[in-house]
MARZA-411042 format. One record per atom (N, C-alpha, C): residue in one letter; z, y negated, x negated. Coordinates in steps of 0.001 Angstrom, whole numbers, padded with zeros to 6 digits, always signed. Example, Ala and Ser with C-alpha at 12.3 -4.5 7.8 and 13.67 -1.06 7.14 Angstrom:
! residues 2
A+007800+005690-013190
A+007800+004500-012300
A+007800+003300-013200
S+007080+002250-012850
S+007140+001060-013670
S+007870-000030-012900
***
This chain:
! residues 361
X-013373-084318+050190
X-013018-085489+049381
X-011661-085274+048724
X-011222-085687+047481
X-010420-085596+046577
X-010379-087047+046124
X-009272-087337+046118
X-009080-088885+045331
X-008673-088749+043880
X-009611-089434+042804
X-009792-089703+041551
X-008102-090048+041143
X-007359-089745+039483
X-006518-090798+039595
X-006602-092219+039615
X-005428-092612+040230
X-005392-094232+040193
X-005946-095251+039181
X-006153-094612+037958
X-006313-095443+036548
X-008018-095338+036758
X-008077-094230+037977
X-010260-094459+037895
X-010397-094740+039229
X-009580-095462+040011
X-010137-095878+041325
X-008662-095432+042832
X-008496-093865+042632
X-007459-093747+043399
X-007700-093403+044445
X-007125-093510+045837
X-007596-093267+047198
X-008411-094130+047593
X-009503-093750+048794
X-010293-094275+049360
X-009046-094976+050111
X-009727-096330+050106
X-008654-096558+051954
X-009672-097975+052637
X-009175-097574+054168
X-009953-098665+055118
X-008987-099982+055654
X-009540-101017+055783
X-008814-102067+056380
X-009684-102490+057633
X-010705-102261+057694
X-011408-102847+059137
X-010998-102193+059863
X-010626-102966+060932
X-010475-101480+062395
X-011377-100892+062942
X-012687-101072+062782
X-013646-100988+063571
X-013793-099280+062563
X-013362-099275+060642
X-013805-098557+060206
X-013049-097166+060485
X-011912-098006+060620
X-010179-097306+060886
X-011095-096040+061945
X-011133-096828+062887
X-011644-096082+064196
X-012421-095205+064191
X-013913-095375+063223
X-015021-094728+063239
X-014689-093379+062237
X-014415-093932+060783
X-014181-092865+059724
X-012893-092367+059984
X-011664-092873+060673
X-010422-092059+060153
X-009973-091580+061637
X-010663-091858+062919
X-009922-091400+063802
X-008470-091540+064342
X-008395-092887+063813
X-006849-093753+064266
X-007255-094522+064978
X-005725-094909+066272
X-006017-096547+066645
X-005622-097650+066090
X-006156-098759+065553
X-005664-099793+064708
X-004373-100387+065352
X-004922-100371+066975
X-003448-100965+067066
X-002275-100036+066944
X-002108-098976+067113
X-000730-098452+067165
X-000371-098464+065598
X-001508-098478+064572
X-000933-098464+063597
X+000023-099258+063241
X-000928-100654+063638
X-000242-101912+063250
X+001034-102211+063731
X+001290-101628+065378
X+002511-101442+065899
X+003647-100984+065049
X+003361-099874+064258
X+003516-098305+063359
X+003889-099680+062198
X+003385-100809+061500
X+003521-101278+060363
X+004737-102190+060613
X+004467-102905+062164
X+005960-103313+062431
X+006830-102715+062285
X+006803-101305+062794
X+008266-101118+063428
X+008524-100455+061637
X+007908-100601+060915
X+008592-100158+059117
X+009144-101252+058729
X+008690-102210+059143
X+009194-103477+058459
X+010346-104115+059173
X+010395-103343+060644
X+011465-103614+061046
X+013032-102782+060813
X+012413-101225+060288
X+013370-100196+060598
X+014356-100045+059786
X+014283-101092+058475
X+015535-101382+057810
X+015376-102184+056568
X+016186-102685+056170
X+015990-103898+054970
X+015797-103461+053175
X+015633-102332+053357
X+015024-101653+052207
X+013565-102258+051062
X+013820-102201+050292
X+012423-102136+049744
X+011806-100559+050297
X+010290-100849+049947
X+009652-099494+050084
X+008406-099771+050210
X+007691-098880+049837
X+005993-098402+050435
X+005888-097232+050805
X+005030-097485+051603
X+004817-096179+052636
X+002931-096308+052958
X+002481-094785+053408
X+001175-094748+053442
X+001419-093596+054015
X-000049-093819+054894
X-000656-092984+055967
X-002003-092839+055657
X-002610-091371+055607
X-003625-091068+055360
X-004469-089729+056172
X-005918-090214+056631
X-006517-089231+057889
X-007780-089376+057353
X-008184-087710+056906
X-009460-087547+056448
X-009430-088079+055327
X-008752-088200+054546
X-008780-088761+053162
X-009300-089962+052633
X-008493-090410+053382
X-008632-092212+054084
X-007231-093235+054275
X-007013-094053+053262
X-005487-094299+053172
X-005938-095616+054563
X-005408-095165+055837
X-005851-096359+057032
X-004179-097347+057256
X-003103-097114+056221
X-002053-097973+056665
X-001037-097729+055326
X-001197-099069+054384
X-000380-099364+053460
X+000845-100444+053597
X+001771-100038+053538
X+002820-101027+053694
X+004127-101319+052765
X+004350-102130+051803
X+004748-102440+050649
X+005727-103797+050983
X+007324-103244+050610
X+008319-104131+050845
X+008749-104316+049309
X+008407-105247+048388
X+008878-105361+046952
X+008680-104146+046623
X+008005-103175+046749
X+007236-101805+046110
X+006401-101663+045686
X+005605-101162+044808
X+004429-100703+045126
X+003900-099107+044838
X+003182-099122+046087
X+002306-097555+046159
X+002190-096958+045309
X+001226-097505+044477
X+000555-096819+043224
X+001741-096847+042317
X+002269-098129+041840
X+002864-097950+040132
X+004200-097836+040572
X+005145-097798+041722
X+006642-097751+041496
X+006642-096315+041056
X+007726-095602+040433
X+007948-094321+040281
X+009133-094129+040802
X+009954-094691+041916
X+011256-094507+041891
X+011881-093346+042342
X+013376-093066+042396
X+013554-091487+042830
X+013563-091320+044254
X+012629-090288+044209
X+012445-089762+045679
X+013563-088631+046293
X+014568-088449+045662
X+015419-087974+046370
X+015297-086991+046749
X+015364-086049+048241
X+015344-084408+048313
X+014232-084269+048780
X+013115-085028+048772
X+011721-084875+048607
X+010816-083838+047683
X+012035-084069+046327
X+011852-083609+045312
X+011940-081772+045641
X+013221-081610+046541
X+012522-080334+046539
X+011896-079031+046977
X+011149-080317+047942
X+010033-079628+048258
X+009098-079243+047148
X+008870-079812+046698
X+007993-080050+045002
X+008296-079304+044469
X+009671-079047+044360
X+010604-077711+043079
X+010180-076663+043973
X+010275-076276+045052
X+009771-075095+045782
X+008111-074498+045656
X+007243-075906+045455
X+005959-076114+045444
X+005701-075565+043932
X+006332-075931+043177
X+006247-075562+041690
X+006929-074223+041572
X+007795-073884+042025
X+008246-072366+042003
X+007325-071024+042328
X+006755-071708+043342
X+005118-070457+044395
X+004241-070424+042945
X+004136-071536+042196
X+003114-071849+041602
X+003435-070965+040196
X+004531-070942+039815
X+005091-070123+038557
X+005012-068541+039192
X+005274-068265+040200
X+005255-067008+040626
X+004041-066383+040996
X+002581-067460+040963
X+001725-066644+041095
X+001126-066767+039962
X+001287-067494+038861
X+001328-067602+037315
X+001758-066346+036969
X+003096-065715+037046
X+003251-064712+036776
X+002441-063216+037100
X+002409-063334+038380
X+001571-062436+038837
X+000289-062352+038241
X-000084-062784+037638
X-001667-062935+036820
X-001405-062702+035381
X-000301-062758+034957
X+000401-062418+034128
X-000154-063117+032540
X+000319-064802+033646
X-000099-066009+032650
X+001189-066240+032086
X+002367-065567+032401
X+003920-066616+031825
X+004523-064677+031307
X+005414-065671+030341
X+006379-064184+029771
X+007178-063402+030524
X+007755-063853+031929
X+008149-063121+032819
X+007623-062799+034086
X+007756-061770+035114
X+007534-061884+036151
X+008433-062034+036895
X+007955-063086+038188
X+009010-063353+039144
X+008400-063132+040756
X+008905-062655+041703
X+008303-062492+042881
X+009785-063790+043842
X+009888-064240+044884
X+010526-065042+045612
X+011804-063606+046119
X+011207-062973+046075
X+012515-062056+046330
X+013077-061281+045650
X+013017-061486+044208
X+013455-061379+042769
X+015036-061711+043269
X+016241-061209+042285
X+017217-061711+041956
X+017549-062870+041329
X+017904-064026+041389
X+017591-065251+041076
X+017900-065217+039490
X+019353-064927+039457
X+019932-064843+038368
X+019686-064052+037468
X+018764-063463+037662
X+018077-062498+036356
X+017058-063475+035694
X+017026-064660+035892
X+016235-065656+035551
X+016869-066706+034700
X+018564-066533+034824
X+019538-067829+034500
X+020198-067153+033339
X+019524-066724+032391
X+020114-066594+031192
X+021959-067359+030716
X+021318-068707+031072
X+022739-069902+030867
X+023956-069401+032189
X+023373-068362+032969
X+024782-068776+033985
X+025519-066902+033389
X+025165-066624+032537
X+025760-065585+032355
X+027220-065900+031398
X+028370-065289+031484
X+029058-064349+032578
X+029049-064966+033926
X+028502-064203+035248
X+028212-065026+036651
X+029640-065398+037173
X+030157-066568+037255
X+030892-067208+037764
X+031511-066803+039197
X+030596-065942+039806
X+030992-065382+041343
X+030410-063754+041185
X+030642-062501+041368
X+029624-061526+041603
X+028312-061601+042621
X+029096-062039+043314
X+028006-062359+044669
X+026705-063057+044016
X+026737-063648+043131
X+025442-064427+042778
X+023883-063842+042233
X+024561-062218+041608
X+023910-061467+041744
X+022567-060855+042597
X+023704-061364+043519
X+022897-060939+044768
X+021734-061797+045661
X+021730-063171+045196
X+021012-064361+045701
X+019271-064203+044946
X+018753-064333+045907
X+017117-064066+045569
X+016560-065654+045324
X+015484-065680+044426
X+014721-067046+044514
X+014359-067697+045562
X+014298-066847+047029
X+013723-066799+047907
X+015252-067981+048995
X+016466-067677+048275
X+017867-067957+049011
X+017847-069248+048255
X+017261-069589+046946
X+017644-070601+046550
X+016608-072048+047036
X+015538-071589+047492
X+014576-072647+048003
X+014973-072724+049533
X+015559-071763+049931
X+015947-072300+051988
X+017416-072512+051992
X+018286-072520+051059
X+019528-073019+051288
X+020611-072446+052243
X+020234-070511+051791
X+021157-070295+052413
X+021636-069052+051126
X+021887-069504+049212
X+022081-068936+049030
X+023477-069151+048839
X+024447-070128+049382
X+026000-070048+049210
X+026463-070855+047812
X+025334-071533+047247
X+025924-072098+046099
X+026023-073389+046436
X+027114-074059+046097
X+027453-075854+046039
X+026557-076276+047227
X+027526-076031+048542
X+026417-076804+049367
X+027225-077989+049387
X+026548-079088+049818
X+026857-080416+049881
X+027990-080580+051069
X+028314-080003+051635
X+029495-079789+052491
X+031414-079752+051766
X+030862-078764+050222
X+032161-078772+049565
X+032411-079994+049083
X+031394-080972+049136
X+032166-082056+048643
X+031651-082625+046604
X+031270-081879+046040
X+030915-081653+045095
X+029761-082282+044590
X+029859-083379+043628
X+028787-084171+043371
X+027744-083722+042601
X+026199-084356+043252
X+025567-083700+042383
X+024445-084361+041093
X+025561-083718+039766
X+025345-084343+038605
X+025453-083022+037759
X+025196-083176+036805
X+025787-082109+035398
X+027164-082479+035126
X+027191-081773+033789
X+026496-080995+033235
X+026521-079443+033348
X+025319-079190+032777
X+025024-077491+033205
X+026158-076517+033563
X+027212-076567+032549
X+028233-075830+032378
X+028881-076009+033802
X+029145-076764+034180
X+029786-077200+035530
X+028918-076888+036235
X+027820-077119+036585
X+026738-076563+037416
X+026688-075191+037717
X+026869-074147+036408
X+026740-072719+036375
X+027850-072455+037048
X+029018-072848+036982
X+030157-072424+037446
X+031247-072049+036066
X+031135-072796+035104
X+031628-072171+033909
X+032728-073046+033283
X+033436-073865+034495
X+033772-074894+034082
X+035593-074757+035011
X+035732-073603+035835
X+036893-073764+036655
X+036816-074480+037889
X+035971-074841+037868
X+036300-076058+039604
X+035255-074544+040489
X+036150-074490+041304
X+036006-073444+042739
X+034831-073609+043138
X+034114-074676+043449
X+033270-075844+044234
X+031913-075348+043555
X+031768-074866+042314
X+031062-074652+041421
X+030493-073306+041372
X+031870-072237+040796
X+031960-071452+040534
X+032029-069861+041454
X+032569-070327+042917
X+032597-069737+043970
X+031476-069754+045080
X+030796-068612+045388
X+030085-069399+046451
X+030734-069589+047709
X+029833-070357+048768
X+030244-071038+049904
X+030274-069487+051204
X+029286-068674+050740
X+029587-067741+051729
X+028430-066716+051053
X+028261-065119+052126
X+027927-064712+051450
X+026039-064828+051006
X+025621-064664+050260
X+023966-064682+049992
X+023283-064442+051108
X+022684-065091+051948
X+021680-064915+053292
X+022320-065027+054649
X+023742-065136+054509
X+024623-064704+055673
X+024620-066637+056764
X+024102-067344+056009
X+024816-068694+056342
X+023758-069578+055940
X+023106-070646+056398
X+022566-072217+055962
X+023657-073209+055845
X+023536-073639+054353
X+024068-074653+053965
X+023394-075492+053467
X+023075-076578+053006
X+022276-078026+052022
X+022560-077859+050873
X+021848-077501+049694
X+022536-077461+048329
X+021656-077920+047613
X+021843-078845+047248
X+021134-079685+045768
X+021353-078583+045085
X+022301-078043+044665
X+022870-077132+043340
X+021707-076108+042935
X+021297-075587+044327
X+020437-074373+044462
X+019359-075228+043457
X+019109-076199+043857
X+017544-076237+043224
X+017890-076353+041775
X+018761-076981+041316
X+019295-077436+040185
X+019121-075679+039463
X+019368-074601+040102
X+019196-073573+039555
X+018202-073056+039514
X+016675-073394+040948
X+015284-073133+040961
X+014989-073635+039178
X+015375-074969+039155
X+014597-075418+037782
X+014751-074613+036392
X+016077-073841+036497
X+016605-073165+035248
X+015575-071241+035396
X+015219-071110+036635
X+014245-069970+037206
X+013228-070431+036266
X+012170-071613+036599
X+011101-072182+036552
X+011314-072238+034978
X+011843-072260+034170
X+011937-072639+032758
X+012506-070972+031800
X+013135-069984+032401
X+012672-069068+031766
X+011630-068010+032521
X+010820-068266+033357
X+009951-067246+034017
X+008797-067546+033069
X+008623-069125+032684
X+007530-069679+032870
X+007514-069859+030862
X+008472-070375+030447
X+008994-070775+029032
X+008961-071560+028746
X+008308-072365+029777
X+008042-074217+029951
X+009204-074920+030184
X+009632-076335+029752
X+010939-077139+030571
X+010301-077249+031890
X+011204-077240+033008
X+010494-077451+033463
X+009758-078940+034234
X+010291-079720+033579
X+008915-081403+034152
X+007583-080394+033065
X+007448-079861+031946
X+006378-079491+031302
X+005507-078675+032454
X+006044-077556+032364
X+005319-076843+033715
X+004785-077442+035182
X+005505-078340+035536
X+005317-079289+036707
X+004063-080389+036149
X+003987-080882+035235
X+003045-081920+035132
X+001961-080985+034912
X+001730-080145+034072
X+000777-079086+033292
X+000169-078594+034801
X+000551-077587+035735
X+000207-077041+036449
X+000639-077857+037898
X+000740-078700+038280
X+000925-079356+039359
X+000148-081126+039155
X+001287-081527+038206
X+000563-083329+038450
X-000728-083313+038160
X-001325-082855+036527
X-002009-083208+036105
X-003187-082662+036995
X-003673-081512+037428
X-004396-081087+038264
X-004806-081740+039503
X-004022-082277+039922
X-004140-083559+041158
X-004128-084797+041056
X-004787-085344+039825
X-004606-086618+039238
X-003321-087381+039464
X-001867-086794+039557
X-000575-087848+039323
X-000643-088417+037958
X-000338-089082+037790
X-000323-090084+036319
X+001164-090838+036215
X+001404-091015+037060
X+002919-091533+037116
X+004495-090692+037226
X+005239-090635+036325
X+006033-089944+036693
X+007392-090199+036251
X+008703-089799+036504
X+009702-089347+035502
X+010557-088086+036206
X+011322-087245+034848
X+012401-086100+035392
X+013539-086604+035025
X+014406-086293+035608
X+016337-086287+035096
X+016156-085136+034173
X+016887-085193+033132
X+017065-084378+032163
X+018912-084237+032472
X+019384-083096+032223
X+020653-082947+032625
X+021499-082651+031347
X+022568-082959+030587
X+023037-082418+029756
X+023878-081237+029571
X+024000-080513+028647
X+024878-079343+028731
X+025560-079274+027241
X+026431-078089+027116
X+027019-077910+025467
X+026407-076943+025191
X+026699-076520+023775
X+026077-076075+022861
X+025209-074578+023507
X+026236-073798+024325
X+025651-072539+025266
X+024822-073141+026116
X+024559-073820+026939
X+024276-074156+027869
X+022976-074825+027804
X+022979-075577+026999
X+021379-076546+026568
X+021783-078123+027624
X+020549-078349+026852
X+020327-079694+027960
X+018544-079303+028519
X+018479-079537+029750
X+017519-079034+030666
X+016779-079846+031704
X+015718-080161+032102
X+015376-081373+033102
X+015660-080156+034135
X+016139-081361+035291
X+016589-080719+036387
X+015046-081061+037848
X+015163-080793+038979
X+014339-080626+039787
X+013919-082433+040025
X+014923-083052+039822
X+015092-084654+040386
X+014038-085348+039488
X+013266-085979+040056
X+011906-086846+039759
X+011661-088086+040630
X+010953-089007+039914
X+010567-090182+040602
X+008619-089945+040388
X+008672-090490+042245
X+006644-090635+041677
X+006553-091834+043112
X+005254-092305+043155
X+004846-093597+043928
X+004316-092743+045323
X+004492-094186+046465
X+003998-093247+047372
X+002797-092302+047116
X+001890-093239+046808
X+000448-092477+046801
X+000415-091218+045778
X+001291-091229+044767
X+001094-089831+044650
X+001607-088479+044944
X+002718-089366+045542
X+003504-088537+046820
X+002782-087378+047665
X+001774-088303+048167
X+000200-088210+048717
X-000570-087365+048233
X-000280-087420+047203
X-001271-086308+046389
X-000840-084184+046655
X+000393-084670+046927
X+000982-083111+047083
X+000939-082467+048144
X+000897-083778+048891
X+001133-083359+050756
X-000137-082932+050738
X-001487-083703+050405
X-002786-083456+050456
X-003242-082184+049916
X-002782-081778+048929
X-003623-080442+048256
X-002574-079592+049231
X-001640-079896+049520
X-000854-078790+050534
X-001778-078556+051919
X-002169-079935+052228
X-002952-079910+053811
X-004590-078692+053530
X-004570-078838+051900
X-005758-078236+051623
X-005683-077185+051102
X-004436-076071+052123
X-004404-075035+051723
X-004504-074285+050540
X-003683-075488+049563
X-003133-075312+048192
X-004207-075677+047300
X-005702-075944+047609
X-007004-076332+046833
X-006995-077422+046667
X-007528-077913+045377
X-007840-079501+044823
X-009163-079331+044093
X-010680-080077+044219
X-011627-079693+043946
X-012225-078280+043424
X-011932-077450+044593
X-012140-076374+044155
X-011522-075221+043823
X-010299-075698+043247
X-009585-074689+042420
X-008281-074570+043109
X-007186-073555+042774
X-006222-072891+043568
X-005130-073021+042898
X-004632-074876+043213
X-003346-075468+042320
X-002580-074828+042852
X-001756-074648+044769
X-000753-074034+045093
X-001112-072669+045410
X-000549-071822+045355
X-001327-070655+045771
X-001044-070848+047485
X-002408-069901+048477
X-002386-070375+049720
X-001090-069686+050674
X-000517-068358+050136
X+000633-067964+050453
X+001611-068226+050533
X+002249-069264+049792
X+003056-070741+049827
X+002985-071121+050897
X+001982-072037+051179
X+001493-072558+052197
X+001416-072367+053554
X+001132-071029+053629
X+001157-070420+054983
X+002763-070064+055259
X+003350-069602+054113
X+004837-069048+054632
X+005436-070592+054841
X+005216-071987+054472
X+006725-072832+054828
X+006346-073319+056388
X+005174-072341+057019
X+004910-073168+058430
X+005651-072580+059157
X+006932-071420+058774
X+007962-071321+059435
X+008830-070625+058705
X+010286-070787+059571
X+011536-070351+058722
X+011463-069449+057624
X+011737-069097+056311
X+012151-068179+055636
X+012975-067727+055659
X+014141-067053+056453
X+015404-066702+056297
X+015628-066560+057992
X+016737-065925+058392
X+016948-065020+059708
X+017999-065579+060064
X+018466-066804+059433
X+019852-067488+060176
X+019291-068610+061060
X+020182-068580+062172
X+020002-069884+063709
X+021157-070282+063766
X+021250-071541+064334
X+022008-072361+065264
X+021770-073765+064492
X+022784-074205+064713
X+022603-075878+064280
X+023324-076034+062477
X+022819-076096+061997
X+023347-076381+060771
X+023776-077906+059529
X+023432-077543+058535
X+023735-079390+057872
X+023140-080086+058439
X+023729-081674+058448
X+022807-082757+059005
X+022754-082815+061015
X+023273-081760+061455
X+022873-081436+062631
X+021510-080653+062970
X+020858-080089+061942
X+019682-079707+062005
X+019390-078249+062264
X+018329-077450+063216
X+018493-076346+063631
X+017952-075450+062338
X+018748-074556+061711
X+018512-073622+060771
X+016681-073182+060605
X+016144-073120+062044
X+015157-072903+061577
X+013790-073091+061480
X+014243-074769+061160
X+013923-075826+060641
X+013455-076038+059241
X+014293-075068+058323
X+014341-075019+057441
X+013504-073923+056805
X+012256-074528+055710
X+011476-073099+055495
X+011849-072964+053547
X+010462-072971+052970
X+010816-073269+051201
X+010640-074476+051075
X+011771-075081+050770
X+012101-076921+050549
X+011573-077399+051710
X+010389-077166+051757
X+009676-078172+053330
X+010548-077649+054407
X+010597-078370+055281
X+011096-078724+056525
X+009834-078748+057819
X+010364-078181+059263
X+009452-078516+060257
X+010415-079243+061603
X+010118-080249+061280
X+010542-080870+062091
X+009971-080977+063596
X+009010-080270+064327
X+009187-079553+065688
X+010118-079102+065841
X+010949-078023+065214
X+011098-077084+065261
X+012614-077714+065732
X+013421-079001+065772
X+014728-079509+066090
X+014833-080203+067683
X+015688-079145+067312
X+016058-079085+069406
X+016575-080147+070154
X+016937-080810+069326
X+018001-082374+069388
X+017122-083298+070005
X+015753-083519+070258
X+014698-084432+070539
X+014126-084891+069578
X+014628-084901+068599
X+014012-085924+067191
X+012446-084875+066647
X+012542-083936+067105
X+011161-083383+066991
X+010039-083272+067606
X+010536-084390+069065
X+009464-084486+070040
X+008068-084945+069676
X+007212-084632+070100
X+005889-085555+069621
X+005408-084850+068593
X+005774-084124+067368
X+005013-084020+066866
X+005047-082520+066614
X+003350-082187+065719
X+003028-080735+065914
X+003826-079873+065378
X+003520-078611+066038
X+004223-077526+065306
X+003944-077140+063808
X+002829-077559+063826
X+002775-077045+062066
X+002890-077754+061120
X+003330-079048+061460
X+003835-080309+060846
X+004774-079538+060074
X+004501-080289+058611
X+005723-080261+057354
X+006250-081380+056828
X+007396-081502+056854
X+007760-082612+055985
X+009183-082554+055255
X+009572-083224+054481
X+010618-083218+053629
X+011138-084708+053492
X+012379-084808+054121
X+013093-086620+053764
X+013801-086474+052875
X+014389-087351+052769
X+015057-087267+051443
X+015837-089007+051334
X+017226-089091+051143
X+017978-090084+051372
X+017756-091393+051570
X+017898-092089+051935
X+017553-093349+051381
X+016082-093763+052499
X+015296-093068+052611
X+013867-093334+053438
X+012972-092263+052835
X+013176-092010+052077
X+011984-091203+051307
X+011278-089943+052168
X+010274-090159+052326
X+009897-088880+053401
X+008236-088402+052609
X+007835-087061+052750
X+006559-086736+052018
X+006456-085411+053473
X+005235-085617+054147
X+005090-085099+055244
X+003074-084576+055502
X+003146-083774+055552
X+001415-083518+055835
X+001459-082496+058029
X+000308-082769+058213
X+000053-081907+059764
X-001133-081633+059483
X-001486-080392+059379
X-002975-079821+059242
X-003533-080300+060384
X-002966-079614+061520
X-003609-080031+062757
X-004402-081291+062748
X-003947-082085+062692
X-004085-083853+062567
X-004926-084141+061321
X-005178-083554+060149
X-005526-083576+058865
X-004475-084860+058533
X-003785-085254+058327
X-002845-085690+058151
X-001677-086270+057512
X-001404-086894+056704
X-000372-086990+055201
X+000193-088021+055619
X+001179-088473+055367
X+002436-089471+055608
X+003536-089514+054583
X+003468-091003+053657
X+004904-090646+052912
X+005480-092059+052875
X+006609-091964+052302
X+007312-093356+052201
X+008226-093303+050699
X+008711-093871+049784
X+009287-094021+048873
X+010096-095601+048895
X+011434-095082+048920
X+012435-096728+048500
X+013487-096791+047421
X+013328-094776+046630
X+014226-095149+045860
X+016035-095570+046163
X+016215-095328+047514
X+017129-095712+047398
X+017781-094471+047988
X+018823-094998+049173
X+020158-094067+049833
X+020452-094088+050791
X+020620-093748+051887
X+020761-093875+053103
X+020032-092644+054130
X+020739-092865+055370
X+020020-092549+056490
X+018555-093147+056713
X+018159-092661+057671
X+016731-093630+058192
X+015863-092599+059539
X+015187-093328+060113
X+014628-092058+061116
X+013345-091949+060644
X+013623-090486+059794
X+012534-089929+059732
X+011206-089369+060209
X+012077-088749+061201
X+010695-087925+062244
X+010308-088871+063650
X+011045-090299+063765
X+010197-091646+064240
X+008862-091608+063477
X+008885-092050+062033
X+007557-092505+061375
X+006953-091360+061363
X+007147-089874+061014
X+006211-089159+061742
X+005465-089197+062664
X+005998-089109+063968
X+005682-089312+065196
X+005005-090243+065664
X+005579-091540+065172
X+004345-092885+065328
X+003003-092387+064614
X+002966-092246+063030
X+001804-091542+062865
X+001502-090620+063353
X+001454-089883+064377
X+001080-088879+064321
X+000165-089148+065665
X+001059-090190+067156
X+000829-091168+067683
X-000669-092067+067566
X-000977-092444+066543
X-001971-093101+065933
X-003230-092512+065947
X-003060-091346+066181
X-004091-090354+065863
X-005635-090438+067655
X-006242-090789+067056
X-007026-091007+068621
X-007395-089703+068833
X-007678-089590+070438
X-007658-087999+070863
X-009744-087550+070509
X-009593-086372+070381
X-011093-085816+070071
X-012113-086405+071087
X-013027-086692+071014
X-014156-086365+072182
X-014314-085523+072395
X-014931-085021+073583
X-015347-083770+073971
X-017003-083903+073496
X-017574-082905+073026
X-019086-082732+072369
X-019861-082552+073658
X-021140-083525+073539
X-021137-084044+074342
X-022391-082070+074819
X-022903-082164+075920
X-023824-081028+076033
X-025608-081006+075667
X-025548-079630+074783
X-027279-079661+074552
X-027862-079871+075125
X-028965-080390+075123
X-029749-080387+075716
X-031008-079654+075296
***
């Protein structure tokens, strides 16, 4: 099953419990437990949805809505920019786009605009450093806001923060918006697309998203003006990404993410440990997605190992568990903390245990 876009119907979803139970393999009550404790867990607007077997069994809408809000989802987004990056790189490889790019390419042989390189070292940072955040550029630690324009972004502007990296290429995990801010400038000369063009073309439109917007970033006359990785979409089509992800990159048929993507973010990309941004264990961290088992702190208790998910400020969380067949997201648009890998876990919680088959006879 594949859900139609919204404008022809949208996701299946159940409200009986009796159906909850039979078709989706949830318990109604913990859900409903699961719907309190959202409405309790902070004064946010938001919608959020849970979906098993391709079955939306728990919608919950605070001045939001599912389908039509588009608001910004925050570092949700880049998981998506990572998701769209696999997707240009196996574009290339088929040798559908004007360049080729492999994830362990030199990044900056891609960034036309960041030339003269602001650091040497940058040279040295692979596509592969800029989706796990340990390639040393603008991590959110220096302090350094993240806005344009490009020129400042590239490092072409004098501020250290920018222009220097944080350490050397692979040596270190840091959090860097910046990085992706540079995935998107990859994604736009590999591909020749802006890149929201390439993203809707080969990602939304293929999975029926219909709703959308990009930040467009400004730059001067060298530099351009460029949409950057940052996007707004509704929960449910949030839903839509986690889902063709749970489906081993397939959407009726056809091979939107490639399945090698897929298989590599079910664990670390990169060879650095200990505890890193956020308090979070380095390797935790795969391409944009996140595995939240994988954090030693407790907050990863309960749920599976091959669980993926990506939060993102404010509440925003976009999360799939094969195991479980599984999808979970939330959108509020806004800023803040929130406990993420709670609403995991409750969903995940929800999930009623298998029968055992019963014997032939």
């Amino acid at each position: 099953y594949y859900p139609p876009p919204e404008s022809q119907g949208g996701w299946r979803k159940l409200t009986d419990p009796q159906a909850i139970r039979r078709l989706a393999g949830m318990d109604p009550d913990r859900l409903a437990r699961l719907r309190d404790w959202l409405l309790r867990s902070d004064r946010r607007r938001f919608a959020a949805v849970v979906i098993r077997h391709g079955y939306i069994v728990l919608e919950v809408e605070r001045n939001c809505s599912a389908k039509a809000d588009t608001r910004n989802i925050k570092s949700c987004a880049k998981a998506i920019c990572a998701t769209v990056l696999a997707i240009a790189a196996e574009q290339s490889r088929l040798g559908r786009t004007p360049r080729k790019m492999t994830f362990d390419d030199p990044a900056f042989r891609f960034i036309p605009w960041a030339r003269p390189l602001s650091d040497p070292r940058k040279a040295r940072i692979t596509v592969r450093q800029l989706l796990n955040h340990t390639s040393g550029i603008t991590p959110e630690s220096t302090g350094a806001p993240n806005r344009g324009p490009w020129q400042w972004i590239l490092g072409h502007t004098g501020d250290r923060r920018t222009a220097r990296l944080a350490f050397e290429p692979g040596t270190d995990l840091d959090y860097s918006t910046h990085a992706f801010y540079h995935a998107a400038l990859v994604c736009e000369n590999v591909t020749g697309m802006p890149y929201d063009r390439f993203t809707i073309e080969k990602l939304f439109k293929p999975i029926g998203i219909e709703r959308w917007w990009f930040e467009v970033l400004d730059g001067d006359s060298k530099h351009g003006r460029h949409p950057s990785h940052t996007l707004g979409l509704s929960a449910r089509d949030m839903a839509r990404i986690a889902y063709c992800m749970l489906h081993n990159g397939r959407w009726k048929g056809r091979q939107i993410i490639p399945q090698w993507f897929v298989e590599q973010t079910a664990r670390p990309t990169h060879p650095v440990t200990g505890i890193k941004s956020f308090h979070r264990d380095a390797e935790s961290f795969s391409h944009g997605w996140e595995l939240p088992a994988r954090l030693s702190d407790g907050r990863g208790k309960g749920i599976p190992a091959d669980a993926r998910f990506k939060p993102g400020s404010g509440g925003q969380l976009i999360a799939f568990v094969p195991s479980l067949d599984l999808v979970v997201t939330r959108q509020t648009g806004l800023s803040g903390d929130w406990a993420y890998e709670e609403y995991l876990r409750r969903a995940c919680e929800a999930v009623l245990p298998e029968r055992p088959a019963g014997r032939q006879k």
